[in-house]
C-alpha positions as CSV (number, residue, x, y, z in Angstrom):
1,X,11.0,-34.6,-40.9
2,X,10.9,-33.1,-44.2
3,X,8.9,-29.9,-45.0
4,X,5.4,-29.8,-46.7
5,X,5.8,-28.6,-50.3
6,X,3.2,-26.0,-49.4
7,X,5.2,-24.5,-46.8
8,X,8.2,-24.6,-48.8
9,X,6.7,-22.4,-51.7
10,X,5.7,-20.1,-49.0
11,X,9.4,-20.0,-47.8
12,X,10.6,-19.4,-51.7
13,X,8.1,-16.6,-51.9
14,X,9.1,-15.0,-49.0
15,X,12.6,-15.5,-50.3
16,X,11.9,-14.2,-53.3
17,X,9.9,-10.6,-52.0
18,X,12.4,-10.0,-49.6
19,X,15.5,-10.2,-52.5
20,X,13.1,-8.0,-55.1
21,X,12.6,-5.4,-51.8
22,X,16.5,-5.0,-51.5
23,X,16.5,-4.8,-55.3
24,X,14.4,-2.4,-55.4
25,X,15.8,0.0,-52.3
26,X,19.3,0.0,-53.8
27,X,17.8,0.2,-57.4
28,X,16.4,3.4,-56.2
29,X,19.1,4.9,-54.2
30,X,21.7,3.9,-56.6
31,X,19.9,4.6,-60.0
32,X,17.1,5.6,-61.3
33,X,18.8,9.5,-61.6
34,X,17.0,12.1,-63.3
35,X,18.5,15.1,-63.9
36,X,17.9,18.4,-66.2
37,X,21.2,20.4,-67.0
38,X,21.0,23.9,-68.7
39,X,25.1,24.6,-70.0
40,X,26.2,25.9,-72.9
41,X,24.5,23.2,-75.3
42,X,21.1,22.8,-74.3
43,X,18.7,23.2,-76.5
44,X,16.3,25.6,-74.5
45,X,15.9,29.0,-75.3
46,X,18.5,31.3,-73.3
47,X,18.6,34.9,-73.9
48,X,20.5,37.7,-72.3
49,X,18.4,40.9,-70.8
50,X,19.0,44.0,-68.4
51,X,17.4,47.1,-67.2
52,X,17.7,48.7,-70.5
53,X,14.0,46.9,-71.7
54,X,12.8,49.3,-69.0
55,X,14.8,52.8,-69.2
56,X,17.9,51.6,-67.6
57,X,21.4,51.5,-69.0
58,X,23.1,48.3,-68.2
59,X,24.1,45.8,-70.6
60,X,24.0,42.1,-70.7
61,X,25.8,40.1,-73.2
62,X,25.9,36.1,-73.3
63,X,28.1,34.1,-75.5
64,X,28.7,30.4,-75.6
65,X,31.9,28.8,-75.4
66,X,31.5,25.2,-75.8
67,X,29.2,23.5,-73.2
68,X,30.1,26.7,-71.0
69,X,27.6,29.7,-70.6
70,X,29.5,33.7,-70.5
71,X,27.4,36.1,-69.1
72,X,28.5,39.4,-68.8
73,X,26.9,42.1,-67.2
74,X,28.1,46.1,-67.6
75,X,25.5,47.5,-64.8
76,X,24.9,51.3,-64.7
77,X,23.0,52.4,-61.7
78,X,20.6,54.9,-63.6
79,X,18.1,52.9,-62.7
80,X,16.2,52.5,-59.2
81,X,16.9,48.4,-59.2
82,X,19.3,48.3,-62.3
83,X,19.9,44.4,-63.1
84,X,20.8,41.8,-66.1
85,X,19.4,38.7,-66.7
86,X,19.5,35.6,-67.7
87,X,15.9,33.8,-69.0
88,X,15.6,30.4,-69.9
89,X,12.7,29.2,-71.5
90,X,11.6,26.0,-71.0
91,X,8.0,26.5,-73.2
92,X,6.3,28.7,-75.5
93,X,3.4,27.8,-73.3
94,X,3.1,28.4,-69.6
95,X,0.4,25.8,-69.1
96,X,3.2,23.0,-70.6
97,X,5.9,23.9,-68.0
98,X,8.2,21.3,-66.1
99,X,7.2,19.8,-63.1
100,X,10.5,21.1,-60.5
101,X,8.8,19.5,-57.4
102,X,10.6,16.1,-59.0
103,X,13.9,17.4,-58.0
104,X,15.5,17.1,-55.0
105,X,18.3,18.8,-54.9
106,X,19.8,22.0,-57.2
107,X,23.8,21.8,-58.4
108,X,25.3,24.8,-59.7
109,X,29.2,25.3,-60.9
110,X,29.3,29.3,-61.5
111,X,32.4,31.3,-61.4
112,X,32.4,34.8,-60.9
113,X,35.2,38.0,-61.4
114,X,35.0,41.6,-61.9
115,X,33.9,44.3,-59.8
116,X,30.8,44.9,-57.7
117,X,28.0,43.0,-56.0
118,X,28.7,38.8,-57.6
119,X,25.9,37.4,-55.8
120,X,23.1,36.3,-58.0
121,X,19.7,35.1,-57.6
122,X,17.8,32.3,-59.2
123,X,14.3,32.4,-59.9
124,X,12.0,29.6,-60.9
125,X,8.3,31.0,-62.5
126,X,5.9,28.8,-61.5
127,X,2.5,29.6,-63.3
128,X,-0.4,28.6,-61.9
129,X,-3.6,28.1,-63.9
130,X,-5.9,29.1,-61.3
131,X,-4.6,32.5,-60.4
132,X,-1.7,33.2,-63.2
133,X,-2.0,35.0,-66.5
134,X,-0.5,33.8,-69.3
135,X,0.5,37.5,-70.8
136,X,1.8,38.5,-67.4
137,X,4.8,36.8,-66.1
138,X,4.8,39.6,-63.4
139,X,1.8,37.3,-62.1
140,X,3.5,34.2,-62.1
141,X,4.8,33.0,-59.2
142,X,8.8,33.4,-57.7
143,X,10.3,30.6,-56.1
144,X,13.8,32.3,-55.3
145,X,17.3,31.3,-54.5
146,X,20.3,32.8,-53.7
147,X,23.5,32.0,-53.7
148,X,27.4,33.3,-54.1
149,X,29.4,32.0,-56.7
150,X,32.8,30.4,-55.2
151,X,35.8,31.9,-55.6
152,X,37.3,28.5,-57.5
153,X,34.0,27.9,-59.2
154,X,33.3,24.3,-57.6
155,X,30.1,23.2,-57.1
156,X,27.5,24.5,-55.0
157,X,24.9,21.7,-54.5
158,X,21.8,22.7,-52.4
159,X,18.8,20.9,-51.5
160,X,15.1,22.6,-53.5
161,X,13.9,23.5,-50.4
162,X,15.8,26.2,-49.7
163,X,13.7,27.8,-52.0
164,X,11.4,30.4,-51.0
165,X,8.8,32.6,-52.5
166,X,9.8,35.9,-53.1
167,X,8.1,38.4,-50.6
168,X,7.9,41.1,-52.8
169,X,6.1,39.3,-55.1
170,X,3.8,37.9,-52.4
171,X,3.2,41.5,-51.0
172,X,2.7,43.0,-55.1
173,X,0.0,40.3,-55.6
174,X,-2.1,39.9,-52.5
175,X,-1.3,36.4,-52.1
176,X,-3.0,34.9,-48.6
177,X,-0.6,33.7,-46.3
178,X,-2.1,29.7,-46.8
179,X,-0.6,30.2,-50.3
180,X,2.9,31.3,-49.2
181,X,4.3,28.2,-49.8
182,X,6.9,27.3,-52.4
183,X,5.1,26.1,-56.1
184,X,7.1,25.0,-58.6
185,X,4.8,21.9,-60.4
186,X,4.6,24.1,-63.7
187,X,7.6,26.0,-64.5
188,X,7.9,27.4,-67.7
189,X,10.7,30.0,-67.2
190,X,13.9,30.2,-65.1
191,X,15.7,33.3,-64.5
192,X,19.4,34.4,-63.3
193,X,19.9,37.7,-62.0
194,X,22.4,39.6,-60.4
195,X,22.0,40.9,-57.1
196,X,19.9,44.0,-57.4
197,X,21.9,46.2,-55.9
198,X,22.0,50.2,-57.4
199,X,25.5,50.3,-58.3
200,X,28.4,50.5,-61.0
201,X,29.6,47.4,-61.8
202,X,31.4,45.3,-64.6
203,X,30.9,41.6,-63.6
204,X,31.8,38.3,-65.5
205,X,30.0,35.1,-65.1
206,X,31.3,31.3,-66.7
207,X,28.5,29.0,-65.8
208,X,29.5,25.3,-66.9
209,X,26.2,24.0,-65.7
210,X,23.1,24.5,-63.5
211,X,21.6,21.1,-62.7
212,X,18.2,19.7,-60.9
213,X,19.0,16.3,-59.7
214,X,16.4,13.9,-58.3
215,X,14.6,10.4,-58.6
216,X,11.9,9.5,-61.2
217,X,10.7,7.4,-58.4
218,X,11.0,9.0,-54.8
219,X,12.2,6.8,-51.6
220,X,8.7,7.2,-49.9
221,X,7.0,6.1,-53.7
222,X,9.4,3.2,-53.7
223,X,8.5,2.2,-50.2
224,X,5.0,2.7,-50.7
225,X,5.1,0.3,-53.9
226,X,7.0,-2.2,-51.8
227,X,4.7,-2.2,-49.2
228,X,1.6,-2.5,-51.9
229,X,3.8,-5.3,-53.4
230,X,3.9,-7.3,-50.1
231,X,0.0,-6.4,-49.3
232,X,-0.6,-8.1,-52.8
233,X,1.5,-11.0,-51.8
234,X,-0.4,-11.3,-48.4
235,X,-3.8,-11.1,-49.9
236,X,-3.2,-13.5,-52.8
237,X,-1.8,-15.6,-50.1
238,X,-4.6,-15.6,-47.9
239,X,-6.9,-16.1,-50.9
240,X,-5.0,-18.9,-51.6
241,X,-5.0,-20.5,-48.2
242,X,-8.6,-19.8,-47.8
243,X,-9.1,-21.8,-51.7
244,X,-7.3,-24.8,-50.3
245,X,-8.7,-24.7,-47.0
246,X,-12.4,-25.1,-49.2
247,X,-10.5,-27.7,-51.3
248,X,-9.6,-29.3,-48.2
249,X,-12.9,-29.1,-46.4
250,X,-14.6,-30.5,-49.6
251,X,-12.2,-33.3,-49.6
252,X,-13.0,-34.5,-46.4
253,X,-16.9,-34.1,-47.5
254,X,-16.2,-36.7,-50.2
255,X,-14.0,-38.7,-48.1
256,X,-16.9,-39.0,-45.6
257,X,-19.4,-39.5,-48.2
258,X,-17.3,-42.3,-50.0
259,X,-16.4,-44.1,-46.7
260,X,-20.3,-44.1,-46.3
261,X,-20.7,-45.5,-49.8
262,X,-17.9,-48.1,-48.8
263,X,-19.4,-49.3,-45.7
264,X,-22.6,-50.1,-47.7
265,X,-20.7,-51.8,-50.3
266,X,-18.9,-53.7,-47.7
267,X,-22.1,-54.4,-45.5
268,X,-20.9,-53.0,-42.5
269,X,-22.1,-51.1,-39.9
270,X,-20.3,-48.4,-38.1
271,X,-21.7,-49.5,-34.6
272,X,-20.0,-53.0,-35.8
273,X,-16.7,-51.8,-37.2
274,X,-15.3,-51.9,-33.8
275,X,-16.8,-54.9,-32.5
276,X,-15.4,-57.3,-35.6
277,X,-12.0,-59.1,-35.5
278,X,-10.1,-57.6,-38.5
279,X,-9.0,-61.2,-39.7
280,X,-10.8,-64.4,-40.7
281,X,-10.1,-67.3,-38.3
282,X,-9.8,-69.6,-40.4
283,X,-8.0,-68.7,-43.4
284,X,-6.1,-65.7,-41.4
285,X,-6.6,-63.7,-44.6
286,X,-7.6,-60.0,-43.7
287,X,-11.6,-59.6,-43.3
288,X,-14.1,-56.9,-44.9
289,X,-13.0,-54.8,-41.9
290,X,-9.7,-55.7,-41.6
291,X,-9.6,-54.0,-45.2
292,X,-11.7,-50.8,-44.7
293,X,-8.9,-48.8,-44.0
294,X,-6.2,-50.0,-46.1
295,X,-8.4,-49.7,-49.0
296,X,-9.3,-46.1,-48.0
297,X,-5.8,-45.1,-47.6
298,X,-4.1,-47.0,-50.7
299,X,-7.0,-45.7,-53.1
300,X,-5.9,-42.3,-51.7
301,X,-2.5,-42.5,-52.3
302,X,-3.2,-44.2,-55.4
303,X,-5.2,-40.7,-56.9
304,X,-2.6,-38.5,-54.9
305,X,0.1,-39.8,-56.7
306,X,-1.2,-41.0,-59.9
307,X,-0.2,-45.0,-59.2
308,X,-2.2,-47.4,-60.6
309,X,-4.4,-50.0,-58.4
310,X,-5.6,-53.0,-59.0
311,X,-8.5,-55.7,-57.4
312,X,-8.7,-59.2,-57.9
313,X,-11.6,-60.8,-57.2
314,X,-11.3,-64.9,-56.9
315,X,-13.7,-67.4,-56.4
316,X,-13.3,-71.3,-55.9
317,X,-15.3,-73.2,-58.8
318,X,-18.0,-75.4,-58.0
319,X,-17.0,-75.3,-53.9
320,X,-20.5,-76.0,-52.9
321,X,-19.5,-79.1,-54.5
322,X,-17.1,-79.9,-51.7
323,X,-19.0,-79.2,-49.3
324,X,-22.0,-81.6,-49.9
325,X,-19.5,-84.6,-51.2
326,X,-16.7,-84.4,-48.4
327,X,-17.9,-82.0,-46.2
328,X,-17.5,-79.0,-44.2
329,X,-14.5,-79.8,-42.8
330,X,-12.5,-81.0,-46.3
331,X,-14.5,-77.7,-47.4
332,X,-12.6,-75.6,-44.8
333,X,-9.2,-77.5,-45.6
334,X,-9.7,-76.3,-49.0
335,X,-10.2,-72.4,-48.2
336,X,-7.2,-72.9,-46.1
337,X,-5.2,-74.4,-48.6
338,X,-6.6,-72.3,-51.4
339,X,-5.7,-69.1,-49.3
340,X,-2.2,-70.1,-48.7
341,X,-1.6,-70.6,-52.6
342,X,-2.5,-66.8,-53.1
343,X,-0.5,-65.8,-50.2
344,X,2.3,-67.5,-52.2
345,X,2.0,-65.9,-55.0
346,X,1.3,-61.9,-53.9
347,X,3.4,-59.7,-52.6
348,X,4.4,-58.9,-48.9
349,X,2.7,-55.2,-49.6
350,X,-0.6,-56.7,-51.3
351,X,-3.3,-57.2,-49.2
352,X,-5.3,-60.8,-49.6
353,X,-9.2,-60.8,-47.9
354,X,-11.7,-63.1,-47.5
355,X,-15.0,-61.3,-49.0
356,X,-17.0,-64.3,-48.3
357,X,-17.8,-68.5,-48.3
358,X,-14.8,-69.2,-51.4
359,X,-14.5,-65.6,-52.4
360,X,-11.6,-63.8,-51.8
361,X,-10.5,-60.4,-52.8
362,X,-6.5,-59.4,-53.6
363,X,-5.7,-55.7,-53.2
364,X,-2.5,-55.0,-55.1
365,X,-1.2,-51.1,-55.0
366,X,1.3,-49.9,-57.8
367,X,0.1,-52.9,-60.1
368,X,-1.5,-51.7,-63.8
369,X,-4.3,-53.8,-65.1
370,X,-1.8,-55.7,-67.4
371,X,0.2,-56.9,-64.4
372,X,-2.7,-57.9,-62.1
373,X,-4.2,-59.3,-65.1
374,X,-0.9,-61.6,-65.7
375,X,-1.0,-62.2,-61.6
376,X,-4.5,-63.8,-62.1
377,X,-3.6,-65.8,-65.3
378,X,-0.9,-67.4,-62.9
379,X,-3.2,-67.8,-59.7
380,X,-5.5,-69.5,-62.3
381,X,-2.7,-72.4,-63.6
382,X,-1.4,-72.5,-60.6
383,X,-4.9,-73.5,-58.9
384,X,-5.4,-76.0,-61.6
385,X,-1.9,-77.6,-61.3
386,X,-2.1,-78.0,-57.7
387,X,-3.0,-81.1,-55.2
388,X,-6.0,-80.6,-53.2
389,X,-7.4,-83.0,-50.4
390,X,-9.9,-84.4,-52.5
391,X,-8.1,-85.7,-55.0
392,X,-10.3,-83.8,-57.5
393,X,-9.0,-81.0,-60.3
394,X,-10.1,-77.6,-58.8
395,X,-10.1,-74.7,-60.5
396,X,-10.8,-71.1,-59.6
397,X,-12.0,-68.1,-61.8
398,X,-11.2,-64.5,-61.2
399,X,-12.4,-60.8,-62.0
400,X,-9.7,-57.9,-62.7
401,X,-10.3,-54.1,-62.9
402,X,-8.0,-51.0,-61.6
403,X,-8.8,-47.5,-59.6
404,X,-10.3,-44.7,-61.5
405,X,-11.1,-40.9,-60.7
406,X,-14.4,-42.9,-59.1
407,X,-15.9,-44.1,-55.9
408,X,-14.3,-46.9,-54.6
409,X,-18.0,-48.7,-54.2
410,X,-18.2,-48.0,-58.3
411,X,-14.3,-49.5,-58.2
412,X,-15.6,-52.8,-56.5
413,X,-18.7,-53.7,-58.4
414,X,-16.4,-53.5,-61.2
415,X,-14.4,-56.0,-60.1
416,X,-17.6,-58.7,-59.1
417,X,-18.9,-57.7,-62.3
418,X,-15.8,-59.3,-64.3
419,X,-15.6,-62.2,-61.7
420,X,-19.4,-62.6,-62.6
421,X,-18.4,-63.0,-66.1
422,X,-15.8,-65.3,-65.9
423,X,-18.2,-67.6,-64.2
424,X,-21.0,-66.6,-67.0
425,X,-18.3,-67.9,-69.7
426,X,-17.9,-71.2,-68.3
427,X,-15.6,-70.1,-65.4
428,X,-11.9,-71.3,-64.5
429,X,-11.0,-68.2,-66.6
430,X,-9.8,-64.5,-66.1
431,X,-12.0,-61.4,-67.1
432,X,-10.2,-58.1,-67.1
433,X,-12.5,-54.4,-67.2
434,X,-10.6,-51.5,-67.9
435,X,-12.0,-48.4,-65.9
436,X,-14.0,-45.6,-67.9
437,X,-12.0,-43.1,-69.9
């Protein structure tokens, strides 16, 4: 049984969503990288500081070799925390800091040598515009990590939120326990210190990189625009379902309202419909209600599928004639005989009815008006040519039209109204009416 077309898109859309959603997923765990590096190249400013700026005797030099960073640090423990440093600036402007909380993960590859303490710490100045002051980095907040350089300077590759606020700092500014937390949305300075401890100490640092690593688009964000992405899908669907049920419903309406129109044109009654025989005895040709439904359905099909349509309406010239100079019985020969030449002459899938008395009414689906038109020219010679019981000449004239975007009552009327001009022009003739553009 094949499958409606309708269902069919639905399957290719489903196809579709499901083959964007795996794109998607591996898109995001494969790519989509971001990554800031500070080495030896970037561009941001990187100075060298120690204890000295504040009464202390250390010394802090920094020299770059190539994309590698040498920081080396001479610490003299003539102050109470002596330290160097290393300060990155990432703006002139704390409120234009970088966003950190983007970054998943920290990688560092820092080698260390020398004597003393090697451990260092790295601090990431958040400043927050509600409570920071932009002359006072003191007030700005310390997201701290530390770590120990390895002894073969590999990498050291450590997830962000093994960050944590420095408690000192916390303690210093009265900061209330529900703002504890790590805050590292607007960074504009990061610092690299050694380990504080009040000693002597010549130490030597290479640092070939310090990276943040992350995704410009999280795994939950991509998931959440998936899911969006199938919600979108499933609404537009419904709304289109519910469009084609109305198109559906309305559909029917017509079809209700032009069966209605039909019975009337065909004078029948639906408390009749099921009483009458669907063929005429006498001719065997189909009856008006032998063709209700088959004109329903082929008109139907016929607008579905954009196939023409076509009606011939034929009527025996003069037959009254017959009647009142041979009789009723020579007069029924004749329908007899007149219905078997049409019979001849259609196809098995055309449809031949008796309207009424010598009228009769060929249906012929997938027939254009020049084809049924042709059709009646040849009914017409070949009603002329034959032999009749009477041994008279009859002839037979004929009305030709085809299915518009129309009621099929409007479609009909069309059709008697050529066959009515035929007989106005002196009949034994064919009158074809194209339908309205």
């Amino acid at each position: 049984m094949p499958v409606p077309l309708a269902d069919r898109r639905l399957r290719a859309a489903i196809f579709i969503l499901l083959m964007l959603s795996i794109a998607l997923l591996v898109w995001q765990h494969l790519g989509l990288n971001r990554v800031l590096r500070l080495d030896g190249e970037s561009t941001y400013q990187i100075t060298a500081l120690s204890d000295r700026d504040e009464g202390g005797a250390s010394v802090a030099t920094l020299q770059r070799q190539g994309q590698r960073l040498l920081f080396d640090c001479k610490l003299k423990p003539d102050y109470e925390w002596p330290y160097c440093e290393l300060r990155v600036s990432f703006s002139n402007d704390p409120h234009q800091g970088i966003d950190f909380s983007r970054f998943s993960h920290i990688a560092l590859k820092v080698s260390a040598s020398g004597t003393g303490a090697q451990r260092l710490r790295l601090f990431l100045r958040d400043f927050d515009i509600g409570s920071a002051k932009a002359d006072d980095p003191l007030t700005w907040r310390l997201n701290e990590l530390q770590f120990e350089p390895r002894a073969d300077g590999s990498e050291i590759k450590v997830p962000m939120r093994a960050f944590n606020v420095a408690s000192w700092w916390l303690n210093n500014n009265n900061i209330p326990i529900e703002r504890a937390a790590v805050e590292m949305q607007n960074v504009p300075m990061l610092l690299l210190d050694t380990a504080g401890v009040r000693e002597k100490a010549d130490l030597q640092f290479k640092i070939d990189y310090i990276e943040f690593r992350g995704k410009w688009v999280s795994a939950g964000e991509m998931a959440l625009f998936i899911v969006a992405l199938w919600l979108c899908a499933a609404i537009t669907y419904l709304a289109h379902w519910q469009l084609r049920m109305r198109s559906t419903l309305a559909h029917s309406r017509e079809r209700e309202a032009e069966l209605q129109e039909l019975n009337a044109a065909l004078m029948l009654e639906n408390a009749k419909i099921g009483e009458k025989a669907k063929r005429d005895p006498l001719t065997g040709a189909l009856n008006r209600a032998g063709i209700r439904d088959a004109l329903l359905d082929e008109a139907a099909r016929a607008l579905d599928e954009e196939r023409p349509l076509a009606v011939i309406f034929c009527d025996i010239d003069h037959f009254k004639r017959v009647n009142d100079e041979h009789g009723h019985a020579m007069g029924d020969t004749v329908l007899q005989q007149f219905s078997a030449l049409l019979r001849k002459r259609i196809r098995q899938r055309d449809y031949l009815v008796r309207w009424g008395g010598e009228e009769f009414v060929l249906l012929c689906p997938d027939t254009s008006l020049e084809h049924a038109g042709q059709l009646a020219q040849s009914l017409r010679y070949s009603t002329e040519a034959n032999t009749w019981p009477t041994g008279q000449t009859m002839t037979a004239s004929f009305g030709v039209t085809t299915l518009a975007t129309e009621p099929l009552a409007t479609f009909l009327e069309r059709a008697d109204r050529a066959l009515y001009e035929a007989k106005h022009r002196g009949r034994n003739t064919v009158v074809t009416l194209p339908p309205p553009v």
